[in-house]
C-alpha positions in Angstrom: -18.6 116.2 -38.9 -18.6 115.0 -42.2 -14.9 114.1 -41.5 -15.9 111.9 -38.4 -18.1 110.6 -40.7 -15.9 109.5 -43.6 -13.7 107.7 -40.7 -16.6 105.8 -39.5 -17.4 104.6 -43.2 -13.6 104.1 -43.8 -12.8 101.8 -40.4 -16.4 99.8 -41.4 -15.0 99.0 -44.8 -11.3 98.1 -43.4 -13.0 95.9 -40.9 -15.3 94.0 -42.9 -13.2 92.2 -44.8 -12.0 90.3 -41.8 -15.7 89.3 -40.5 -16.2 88.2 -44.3 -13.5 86.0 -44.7 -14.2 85.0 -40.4 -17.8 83.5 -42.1 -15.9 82.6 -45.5 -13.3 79.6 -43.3 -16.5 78.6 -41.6 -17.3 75.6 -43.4 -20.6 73.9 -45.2 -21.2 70.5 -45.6 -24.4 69.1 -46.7 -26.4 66.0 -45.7 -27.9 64.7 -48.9 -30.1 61.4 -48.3 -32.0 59.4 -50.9 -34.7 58.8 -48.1 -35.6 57.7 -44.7 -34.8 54.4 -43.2 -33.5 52.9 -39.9 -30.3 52.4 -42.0 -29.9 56.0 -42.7 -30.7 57.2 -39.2 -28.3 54.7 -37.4 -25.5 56.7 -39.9 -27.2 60.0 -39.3 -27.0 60.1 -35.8 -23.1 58.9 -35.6 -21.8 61.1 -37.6 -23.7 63.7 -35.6 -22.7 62.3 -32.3 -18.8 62.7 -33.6 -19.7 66.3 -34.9 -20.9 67.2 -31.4 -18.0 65.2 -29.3 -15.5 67.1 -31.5 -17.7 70.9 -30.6 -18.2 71.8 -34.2 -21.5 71.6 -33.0 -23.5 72.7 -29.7 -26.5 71.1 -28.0 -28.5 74.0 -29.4 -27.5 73.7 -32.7 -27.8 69.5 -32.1 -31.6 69.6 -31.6 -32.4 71.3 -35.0 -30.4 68.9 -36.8 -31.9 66.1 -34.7 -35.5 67.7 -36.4 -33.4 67.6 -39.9 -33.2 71.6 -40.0 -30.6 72.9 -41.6 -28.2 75.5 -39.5 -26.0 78.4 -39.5 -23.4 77.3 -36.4 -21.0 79.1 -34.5 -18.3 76.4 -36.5 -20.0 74.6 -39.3 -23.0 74.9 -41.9 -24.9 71.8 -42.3 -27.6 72.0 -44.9 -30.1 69.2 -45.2 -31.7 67.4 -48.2 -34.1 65.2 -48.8 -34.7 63.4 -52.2 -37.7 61.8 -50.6 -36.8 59.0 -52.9 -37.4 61.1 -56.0 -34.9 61.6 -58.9 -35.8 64.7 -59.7 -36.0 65.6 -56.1 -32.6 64.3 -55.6 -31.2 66.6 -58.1 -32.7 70.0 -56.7 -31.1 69.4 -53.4 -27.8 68.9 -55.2 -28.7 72.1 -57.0 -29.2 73.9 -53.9 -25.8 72.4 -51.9 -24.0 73.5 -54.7 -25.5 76.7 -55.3 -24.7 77.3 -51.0 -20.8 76.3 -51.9 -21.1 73.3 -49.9 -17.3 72.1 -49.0 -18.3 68.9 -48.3 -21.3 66.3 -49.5 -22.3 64.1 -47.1 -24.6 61.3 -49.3 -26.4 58.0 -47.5 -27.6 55.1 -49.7 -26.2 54.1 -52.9 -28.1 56.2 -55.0 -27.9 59.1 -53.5 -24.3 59.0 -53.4 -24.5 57.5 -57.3 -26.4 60.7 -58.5 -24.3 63.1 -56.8 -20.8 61.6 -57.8 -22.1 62.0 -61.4 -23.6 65.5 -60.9 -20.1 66.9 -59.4 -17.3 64.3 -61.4 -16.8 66.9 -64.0 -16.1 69.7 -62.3 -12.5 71.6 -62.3 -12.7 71.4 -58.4 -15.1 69.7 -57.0 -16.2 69.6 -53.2 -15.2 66.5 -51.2 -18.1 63.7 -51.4 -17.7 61.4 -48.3 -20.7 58.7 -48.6 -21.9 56.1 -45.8 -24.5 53.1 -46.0 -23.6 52.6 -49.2 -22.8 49.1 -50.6 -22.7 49.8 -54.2 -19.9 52.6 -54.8 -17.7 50.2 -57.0 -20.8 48.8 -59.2 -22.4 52.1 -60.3 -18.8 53.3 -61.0 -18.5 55.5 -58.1 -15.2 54.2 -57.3 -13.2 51.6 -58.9 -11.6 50.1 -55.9 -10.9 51.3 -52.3 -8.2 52.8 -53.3 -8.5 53.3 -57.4 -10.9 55.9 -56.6 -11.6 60.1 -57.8 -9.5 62.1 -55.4 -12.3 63.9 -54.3 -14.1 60.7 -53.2 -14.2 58.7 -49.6 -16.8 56.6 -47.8 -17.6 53.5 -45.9 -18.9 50.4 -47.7 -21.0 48.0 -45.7 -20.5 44.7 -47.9 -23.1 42.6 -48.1 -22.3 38.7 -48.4 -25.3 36.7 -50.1 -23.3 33.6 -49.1 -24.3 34.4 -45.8 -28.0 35.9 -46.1 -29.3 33.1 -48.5 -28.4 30.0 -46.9 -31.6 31.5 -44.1 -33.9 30.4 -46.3 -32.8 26.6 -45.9 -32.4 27.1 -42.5 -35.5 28.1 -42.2 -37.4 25.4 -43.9 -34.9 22.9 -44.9 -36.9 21.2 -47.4 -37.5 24.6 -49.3 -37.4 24.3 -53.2 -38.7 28.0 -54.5 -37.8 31.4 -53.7 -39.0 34.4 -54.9 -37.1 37.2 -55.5 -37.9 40.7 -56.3 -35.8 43.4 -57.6 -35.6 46.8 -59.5 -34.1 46.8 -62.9 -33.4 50.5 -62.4 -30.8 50.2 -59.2 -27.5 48.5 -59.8 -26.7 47.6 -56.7 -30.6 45.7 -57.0 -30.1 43.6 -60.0 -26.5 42.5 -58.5 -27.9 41.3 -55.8 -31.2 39.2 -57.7 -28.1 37.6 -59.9 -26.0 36.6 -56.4 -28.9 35.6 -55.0 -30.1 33.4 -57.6 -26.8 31.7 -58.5 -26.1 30.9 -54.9 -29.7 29.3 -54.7 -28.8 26.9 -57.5 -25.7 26.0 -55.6 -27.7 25.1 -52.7 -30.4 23.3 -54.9 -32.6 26.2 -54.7 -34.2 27.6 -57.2 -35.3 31.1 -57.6 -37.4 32.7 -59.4 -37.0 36.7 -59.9 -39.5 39.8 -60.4 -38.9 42.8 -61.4 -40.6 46.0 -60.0 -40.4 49.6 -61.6 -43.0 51.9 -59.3 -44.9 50.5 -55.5 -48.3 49.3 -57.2 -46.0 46.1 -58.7 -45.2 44.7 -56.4 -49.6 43.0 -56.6 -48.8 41.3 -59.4 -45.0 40.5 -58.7 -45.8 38.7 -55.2 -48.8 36.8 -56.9 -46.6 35.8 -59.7 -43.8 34.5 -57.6 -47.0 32.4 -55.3 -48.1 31.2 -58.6 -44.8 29.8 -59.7 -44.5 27.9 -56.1 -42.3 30.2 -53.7 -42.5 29.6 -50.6 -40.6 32.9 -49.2 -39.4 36.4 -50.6 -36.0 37.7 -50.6 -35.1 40.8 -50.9 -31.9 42.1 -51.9 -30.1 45.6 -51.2 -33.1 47.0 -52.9 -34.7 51.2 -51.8 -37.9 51.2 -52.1 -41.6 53.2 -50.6 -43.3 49.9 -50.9 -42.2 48.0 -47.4 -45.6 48.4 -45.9 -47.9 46.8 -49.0 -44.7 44.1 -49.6 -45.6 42.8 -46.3 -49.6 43.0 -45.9 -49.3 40.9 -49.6 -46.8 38.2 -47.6 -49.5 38.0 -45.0 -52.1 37.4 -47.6 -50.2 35.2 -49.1 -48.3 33.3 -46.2 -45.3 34.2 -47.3 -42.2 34.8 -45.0 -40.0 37.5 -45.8 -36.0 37.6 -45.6 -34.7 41.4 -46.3 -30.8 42.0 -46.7 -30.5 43.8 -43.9 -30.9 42.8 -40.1 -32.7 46.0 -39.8 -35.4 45.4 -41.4 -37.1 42.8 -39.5 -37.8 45.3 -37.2 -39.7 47.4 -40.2 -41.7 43.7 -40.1 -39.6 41.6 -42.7 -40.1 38.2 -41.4 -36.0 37.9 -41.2 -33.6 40.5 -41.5 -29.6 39.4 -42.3 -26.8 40.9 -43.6 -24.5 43.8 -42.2 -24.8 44.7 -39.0 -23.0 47.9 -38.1 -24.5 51.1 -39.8 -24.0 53.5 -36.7 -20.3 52.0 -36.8 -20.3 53.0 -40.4 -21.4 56.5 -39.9 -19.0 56.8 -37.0 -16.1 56.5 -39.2 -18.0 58.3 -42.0 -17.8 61.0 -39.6 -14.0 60.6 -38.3 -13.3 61.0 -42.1 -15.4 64.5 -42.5 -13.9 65.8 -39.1 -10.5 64.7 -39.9 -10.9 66.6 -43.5 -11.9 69.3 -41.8 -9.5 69.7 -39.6 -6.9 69.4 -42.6 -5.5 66.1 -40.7 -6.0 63.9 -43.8 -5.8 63.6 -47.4 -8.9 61.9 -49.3 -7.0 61.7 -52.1 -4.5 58.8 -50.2 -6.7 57.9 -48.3 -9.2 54.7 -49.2 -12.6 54.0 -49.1 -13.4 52.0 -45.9 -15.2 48.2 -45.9 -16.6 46.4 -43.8 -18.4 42.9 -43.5 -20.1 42.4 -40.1 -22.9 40.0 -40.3 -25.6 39.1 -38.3 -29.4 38.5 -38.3 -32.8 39.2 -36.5 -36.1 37.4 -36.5 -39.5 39.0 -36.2 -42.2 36.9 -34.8 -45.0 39.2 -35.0 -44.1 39.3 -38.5 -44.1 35.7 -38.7 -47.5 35.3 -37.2 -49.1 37.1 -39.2 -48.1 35.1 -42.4 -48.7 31.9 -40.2 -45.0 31.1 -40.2 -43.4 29.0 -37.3 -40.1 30.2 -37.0 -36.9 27.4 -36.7 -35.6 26.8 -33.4 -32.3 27.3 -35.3 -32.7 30.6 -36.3 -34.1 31.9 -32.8 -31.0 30.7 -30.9 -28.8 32.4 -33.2 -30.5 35.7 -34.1 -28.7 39.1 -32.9 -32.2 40.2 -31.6 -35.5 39.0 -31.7 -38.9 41.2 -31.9 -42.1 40.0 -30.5 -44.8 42.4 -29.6 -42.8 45.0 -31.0 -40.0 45.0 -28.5 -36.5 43.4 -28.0 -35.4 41.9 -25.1 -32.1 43.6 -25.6 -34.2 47.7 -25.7 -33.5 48.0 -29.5 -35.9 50.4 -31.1 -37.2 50.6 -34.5 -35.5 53.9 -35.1 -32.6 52.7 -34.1 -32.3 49.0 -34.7 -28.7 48.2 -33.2 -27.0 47.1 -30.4 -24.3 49.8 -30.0 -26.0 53.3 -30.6 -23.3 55.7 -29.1 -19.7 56.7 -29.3 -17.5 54.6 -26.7 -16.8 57.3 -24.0 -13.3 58.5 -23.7 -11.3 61.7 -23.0 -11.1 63.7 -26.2 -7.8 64.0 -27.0 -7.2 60.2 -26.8 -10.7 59.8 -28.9 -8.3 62.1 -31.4 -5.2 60.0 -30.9 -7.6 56.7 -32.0 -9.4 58.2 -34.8 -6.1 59.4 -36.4 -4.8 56.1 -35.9 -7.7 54.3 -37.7 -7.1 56.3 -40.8 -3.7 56.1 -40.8 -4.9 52.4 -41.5 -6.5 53.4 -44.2 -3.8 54.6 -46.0 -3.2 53.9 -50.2 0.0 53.0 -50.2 1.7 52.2 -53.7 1.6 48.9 -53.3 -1.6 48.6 -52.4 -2.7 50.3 -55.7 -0.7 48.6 -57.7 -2.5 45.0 -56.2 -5.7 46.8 -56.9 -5.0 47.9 -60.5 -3.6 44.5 -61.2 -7.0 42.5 -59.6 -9.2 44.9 -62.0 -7.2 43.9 -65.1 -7.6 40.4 -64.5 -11.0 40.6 -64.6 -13.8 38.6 -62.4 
C-alpha cells in the first residue's frame, strides 16, 4: 500500500513540472492606461478586436475585458490598470504588472507610457513596452526617433500637426485677434503644444495668450483671465486632464468657443475638435505589433516605432449653442462629422467617436499575410538609422 502510494506521489511530482512550465509559456501582458477617454477606448477596443480575431482570446474571456476585468485565459493573461489619472496611482499598477511578471506592457496616453518607460529602462531585462495614443514618446525621451529607440520599446505615434488645427480658429471667425490657450506645465507633450500653438498664431497674425493650469479648480481663474485679456476662443492642446466638464460650462458662461486637439473631443462637447483622426487604426497596429511579438514573428528591437498623421475635424453645434456661437458655413461643409442633438448623421457614438470601428473582414491567414507585411515596412534598416542619428545631430 504504502508502495502504491509512493508511486502516486512520485508520477504527481514527475508530472507537474510539465503543467508548470504549460502555465509558465502562457503569456501576460498588461493594459496600463493613464485614464479614460474616447481616445483610449477607440485603442482599447482594436487591439482587443485583433487579440480575439487572432483566438488568443474567446468571447467569454472578451466580455470581461470589455468590463476592464482582468483574466486568466486559456492563451493569454491580460491584467488591467487604471491610474485614474493619478501619479501615484499610476505607479502601484506598474508595481503590480511587474510584480505578476508581465511579458508585455501595453501603455495608452503619453504619460502613462512616459512613467512606465522610466520605471522599467533600468532594468537588466526588461519586459517589452508597446504604447498607442501617444503623441509624445520622442519629447519625454521615450524614444529618440522611430528608429533610435530602447530595444525593448515599440508603439504607434499619432502626430499631431498645429499647422493644421490652428488655422480653425481663423476659419472660424476670420477677423479673430486673441486666443486663449491653456496648458499644464507639468506634461511635456502640453507645454509643446502651447509653444506650437502660439508661434503659429503670430504667423497668422494671431495672437495668443497662454494659461497655465496645475489641478481642475484652475481652470476659474485661467478662463476668466484669458476673457479678461480679450480672447475670443480657447484652444487646447494635447493636454489630459479631469476638468473637460467645468472647461466647458466656464466657455458657456463666458461665450467662448472651444477648439480641442483632437476630433474626438467635440463629441465630449468642445465646440471643435481637429487633429488626428485614426486612434482605432492606431490601436489596430498597436495590436499587430503585440500579436506578432507574441508569436515570435518580429523583433522590436529592428523594428520602428510607427507614425501617423491623418487629419480631420468635427463640429459640435450643441456645443456651440450653448456659448451662443454661430458656426462658419466653412467649417460645417468640411467637418468629418457633425453633432447636433447629440447624434451624427454618420451613427458615431461618443464612446466611440470614429468612422471606422472594426477590423476589415478577411480570411485569417491572408489578415496574417497583411499584418506581416505591414511590419516588414517598418523595418530599421541601417540606413535608415544612420539618416536618423544624423537629423538628431544637426539639431532643430
Amino acid at each position: 500500500m504504502k508502495s502504491a502510494v509512493l508511486l502516486v506521489i512520485m508520477a504527481s511530482l514527475l508530472f507537474a513540472p510539465a503543467s508548470i512550465a504549460q502555465d509558465d509559456d502562457k503569456p501576460t501582458v498588461a493594459f496600463l492606461k493613464w485614464g479614460d477617454s474616447s481616445n483610449v477606448a477607440l485603442a482599447e477596443k482594436a487591439i482587443l478586436d485583433m487579440l480575439q480575431t487572432y483566438g488568443f482570446i474567446n468571447e467569454e474571456e472578451r466580455a470581461l475585458l470589455n468590463e476592464e476585468r482582468s483574466i486568466e485565459g486559456e492563451n493569454i493573461n491580460i491584467i488591467y490598470g487604471d491610474a485614474l489619472f493619478d501619479r501615484m496611482e499610476a505607479n502601484a499598477i506598474i508595481d503590480e504588472a511587474l510584480d505578476r511578471d508581465a511579458d508585455v506592457l501595453v501603455t495608452f496616453t503619453t504619460q502613462m507610457t512616459q512613467i512606465t518607460y522610466y520605471a522599467i529602462r533600468d532594468f537588466i531585462d526588461p519586459p517589452k513596452l508597446i504604447f498607442t495614443v501617444t503623441s509624445g514618446p520622442y519629447i519625454t525621451g521615450v524614444a529618440e526617433s522611430s528608429c533610435i529607440k530602447p530595444d525593448f520599446v515599440i508603439g504607434t505615434v499619432p502626430v499631431t500637426n498645429y499647422e493644421d488645427i490652428v488655422p480653425l480658429l481663423l476659419r472660424q471667425d476670420p477677423d479673430m485677434k486673441v486666443a486663449g490657450a491653456i496648458y499644464s506645465p507639468m506634461q511635456t507633450a502640453s507645454e509643446v503644444g502651447v509653444a506650437r500653438i502660439t508661434e503659429i498664431g503670430e504667423s497668422l497674425g494671431l495672437t495668443v495668450e497662454a494659461e497655465s493650469i496645475t489641478a481642475t479648480p484652475d481652470l476659474y481663474q485661467a478662463v476668466e483671465n484669458l476673457a479678461n485679456r480679450g480672447a475670443e476662443a480657447i484652444i487646447i492642446p494635447i493636454f489630459t486632464f479631469q476638468g473637460f466638464s467645468l472647461l466647458l460650462s466656464l466657455s458657456y458662461d463666458y461665450g467662448l468657443p472651444v477648439v480641442f486637439s483632437a476630433p474626438q473631443n467635440a463629441y465630449r462637447g468642445g465646440t471643435i475638435g481637429g487633429g488626428f483622426f485614426g486612434l482605432y487604426k492606431q490601436g489596430a497596429i498597436a495590436g499587430n505589433m503585440l500579436i506578432s511579438h507574441l508569436n515570435g514573428d518580429i523583433d522590436i528591437a529592428n523594428t520602428a516605432i510607427y507614425e501617423s498623421d491623418d487629419f480631420a475635424f468635427a463640429v459640435n453645434l450643441d456645443a456651440a449653442s450653448l456659448q451662443d456661437v454661430e458656426i462658419s458655413q466653412a467649417l460645417l461643409e468640411e467637418a468629418a462629422y457633425i453633432v447636433e442633438n447629440g447624434q451624427t448623421a454618420q451613427g458615431i457614438s461618443a464612446q466611440y467617436p470614429e468612422v471606422e470601428i472594426t477590423l476589415p473582414e478577411m480570411p485569417l491567414e491572408q489578415r496574417r499575410a497583411a499584418d506581416l507585411q505591414f511590419l516588414a515596412g517598418l523595418e530599421c534598416s541601417p540606413e535608415m538609422i544612420a539618416e536618423q542619428r544624423a537629423a538628431l545631430d544637426a539639431g532643430p
